[in-house]
One Martini backbone bead per residue (centre of mass of N, CA, C, O) as a GRO file, in nm:
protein
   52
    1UNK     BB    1   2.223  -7.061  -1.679
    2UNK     BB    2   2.172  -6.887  -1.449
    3UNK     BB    3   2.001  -6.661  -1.213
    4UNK     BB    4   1.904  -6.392  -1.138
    5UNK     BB    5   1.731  -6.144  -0.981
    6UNK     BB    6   1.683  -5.960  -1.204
    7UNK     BB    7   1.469  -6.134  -1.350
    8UNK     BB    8   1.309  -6.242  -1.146
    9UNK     BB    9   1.186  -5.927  -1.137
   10UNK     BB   10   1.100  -5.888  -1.432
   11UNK     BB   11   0.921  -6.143  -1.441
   12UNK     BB   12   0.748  -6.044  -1.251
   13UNK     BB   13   0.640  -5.755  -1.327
   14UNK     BB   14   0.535  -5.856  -1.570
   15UNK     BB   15   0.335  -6.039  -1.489
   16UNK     BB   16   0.187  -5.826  -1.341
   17UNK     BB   17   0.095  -5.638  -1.568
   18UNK     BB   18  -0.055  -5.880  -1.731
   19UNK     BB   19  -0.293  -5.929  -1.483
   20UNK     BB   20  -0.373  -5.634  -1.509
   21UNK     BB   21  -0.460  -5.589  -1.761
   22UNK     BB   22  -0.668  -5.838  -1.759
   23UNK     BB   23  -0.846  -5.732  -1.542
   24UNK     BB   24  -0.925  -5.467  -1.641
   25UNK     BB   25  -1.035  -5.524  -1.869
   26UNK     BB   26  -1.260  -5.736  -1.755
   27UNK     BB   27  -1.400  -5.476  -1.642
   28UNK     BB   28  -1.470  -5.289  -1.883
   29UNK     BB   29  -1.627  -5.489  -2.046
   30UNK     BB   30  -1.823  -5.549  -1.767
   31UNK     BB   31  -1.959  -5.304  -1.783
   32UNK     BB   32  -2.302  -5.153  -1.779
   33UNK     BB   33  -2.213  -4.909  -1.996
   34UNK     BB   34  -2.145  -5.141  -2.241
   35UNK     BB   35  -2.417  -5.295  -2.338
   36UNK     BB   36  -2.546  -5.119  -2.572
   37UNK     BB   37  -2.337  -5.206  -2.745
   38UNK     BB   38  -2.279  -5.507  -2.733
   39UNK     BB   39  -2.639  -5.521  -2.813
   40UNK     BB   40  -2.542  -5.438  -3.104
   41UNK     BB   41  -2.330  -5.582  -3.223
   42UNK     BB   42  -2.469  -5.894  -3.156
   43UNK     BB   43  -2.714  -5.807  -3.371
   44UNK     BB   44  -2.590  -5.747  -3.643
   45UNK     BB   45  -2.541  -6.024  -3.799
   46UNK     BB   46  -2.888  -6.007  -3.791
   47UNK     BB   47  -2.865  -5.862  -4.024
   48UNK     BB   48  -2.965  -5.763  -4.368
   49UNK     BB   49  -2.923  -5.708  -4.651
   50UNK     BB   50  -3.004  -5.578  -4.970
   51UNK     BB   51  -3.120  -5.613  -5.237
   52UNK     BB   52  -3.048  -5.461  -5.556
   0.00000   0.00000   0.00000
């Protein structure tokens, strides 16, 4: 199977598409303004529920 320039170029295209999604979501987790939000999701797990 030989491998055309068409391929080529859209095996680009995706690769560079996932690496800026990628850039991209790691740029908006690490904002400074979700901070408050991940350091209560973070404390979740040690609340305990109350018994009944």
């Amino acid at each position: 199977m030989t491998i055309t320039p068409f391929w080529g170029h859209l095996v680009g295209a995706v690769t560079l598409a996932t690496m800026l999604s990628f850039v991209g979501t790691w740029i908006w987790v690490w904002n400074a303004r979700h901070r408050n939000k991940y350091d209560a999701l973070a404390r979740l797990p040690m609340h305990d529920e109350e018994a009944p």
